[in-house]
N, C-alpha and C positions, 0 to 999 in steps of 0.2 A: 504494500500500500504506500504511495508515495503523500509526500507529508499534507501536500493540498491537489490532491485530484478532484475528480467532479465533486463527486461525492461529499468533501470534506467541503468544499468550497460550499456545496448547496446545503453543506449543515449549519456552516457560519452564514450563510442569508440568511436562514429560518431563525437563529437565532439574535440575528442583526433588526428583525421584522420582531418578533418578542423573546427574548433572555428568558421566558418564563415557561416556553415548550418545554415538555415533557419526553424524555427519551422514547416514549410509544406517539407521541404525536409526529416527532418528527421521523419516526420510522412510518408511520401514513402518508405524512407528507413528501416523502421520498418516493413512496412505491406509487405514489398518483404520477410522478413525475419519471418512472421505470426503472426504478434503484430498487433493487428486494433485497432489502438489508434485514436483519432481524433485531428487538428493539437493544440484545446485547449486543450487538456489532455497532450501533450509534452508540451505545455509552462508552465501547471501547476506543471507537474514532475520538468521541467528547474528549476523554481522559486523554488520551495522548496529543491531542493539542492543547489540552492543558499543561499535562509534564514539559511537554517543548515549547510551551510561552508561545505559541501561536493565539492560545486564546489568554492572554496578560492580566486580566481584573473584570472583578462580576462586579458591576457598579448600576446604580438606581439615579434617573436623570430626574432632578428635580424640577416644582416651576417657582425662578428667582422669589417671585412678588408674593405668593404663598408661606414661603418662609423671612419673609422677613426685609428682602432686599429690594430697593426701589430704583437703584440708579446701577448702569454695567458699565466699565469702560474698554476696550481698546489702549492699553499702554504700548507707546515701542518708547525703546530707550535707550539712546546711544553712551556708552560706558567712555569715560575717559582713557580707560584702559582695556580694551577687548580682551585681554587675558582673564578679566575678571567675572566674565559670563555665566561658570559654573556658582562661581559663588554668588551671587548677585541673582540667579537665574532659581537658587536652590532656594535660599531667602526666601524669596519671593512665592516659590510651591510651597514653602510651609504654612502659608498664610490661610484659616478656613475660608476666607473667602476668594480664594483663586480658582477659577474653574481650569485654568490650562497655564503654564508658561512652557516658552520656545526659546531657544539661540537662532540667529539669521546671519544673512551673512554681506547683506548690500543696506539696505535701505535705515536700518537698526542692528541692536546688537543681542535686546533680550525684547520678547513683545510679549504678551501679559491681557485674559480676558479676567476684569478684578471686578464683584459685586459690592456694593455699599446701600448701607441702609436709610442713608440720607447725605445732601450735598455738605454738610456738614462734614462728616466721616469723610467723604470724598477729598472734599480739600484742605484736609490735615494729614492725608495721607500724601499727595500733589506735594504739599509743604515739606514734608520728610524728605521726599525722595530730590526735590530740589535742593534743599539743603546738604543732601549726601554726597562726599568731597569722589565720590567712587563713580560719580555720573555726572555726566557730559550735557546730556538737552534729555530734557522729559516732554514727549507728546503724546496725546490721548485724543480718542475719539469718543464722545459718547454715544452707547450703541441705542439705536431708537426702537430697530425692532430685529428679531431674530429668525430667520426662517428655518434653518435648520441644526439640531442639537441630535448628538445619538452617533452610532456606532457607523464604521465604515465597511462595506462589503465587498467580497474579494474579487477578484476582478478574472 
């Protein structure tokens, strides 16, 4: 079995579509599509893209404004010193309210989608990070609306 054939591929869509299928659902949902797997052959597929970090984290997509958060922004942010990316970049994931940071490699140096719960919180965080001798120009976008959030499927 190679590590993403059809098969695997069509098991990460199904679960890309809901995390919440059921090793006997998506063994249905394969055989409507002419895969006769049985439902232990998808949980053994499941498992081993799990042990090989093909499938990385079982996570639950929240929505911002139900728990609490009123404003998202778009951070990029050019470091005075690009060497300092990991750190700066890690920082930054520790924060609960980071949904994603990245390293890049043209336009910024770390980019950052960061929730707050009011412009308040917003711009005493703007305040920090300007203040911080470690960064270069802070720019932000705030995001107004989001169209898509959720997992990416294989190609």
């Amino acid at each position: 079995m190679s590590e993403l054939d059809e098969i695997n591929k069509e098991i990460l869509r199904l679960l890309c579509e809901d995390s919440r299928y059921q090793f006997t659902q998506i063994q249905k949902k394969l055989k409507e599509k002419g895969h006769k797997l049985s439902r232990e052959a998808v949980e053994y597929r499941f498992k081993k893209m799990v042990e090989n970090k093909t499938i990385r984290k079982f996570a639950m997509i929240t929505d911002p404004e139900k728990i609490g958060y009123k404003i998202c922004i778009h951070l990029a942010l050019k470091l005075k010193n690009p060497s300092r990316r990991d750190e700066i970049g890690e920082w930054l994931a520790k924060l609960d309210n980071t949904a994603y940071v990245h390293s890049a490699t043209n336009v910024f140096d770390i980019g950052a989608r960061i929730f707050f719960k009011d412009t308040e919180e917003m711009l005493g965080f703007l305040e920090e990070l300007e203040g911080d001798e470690r960064i270069g120009e802070v720019k932000f976008d705030i995001i107004r609306k989001t169209y898509k959030v959720g997992p990416i499927a294989p190609v």
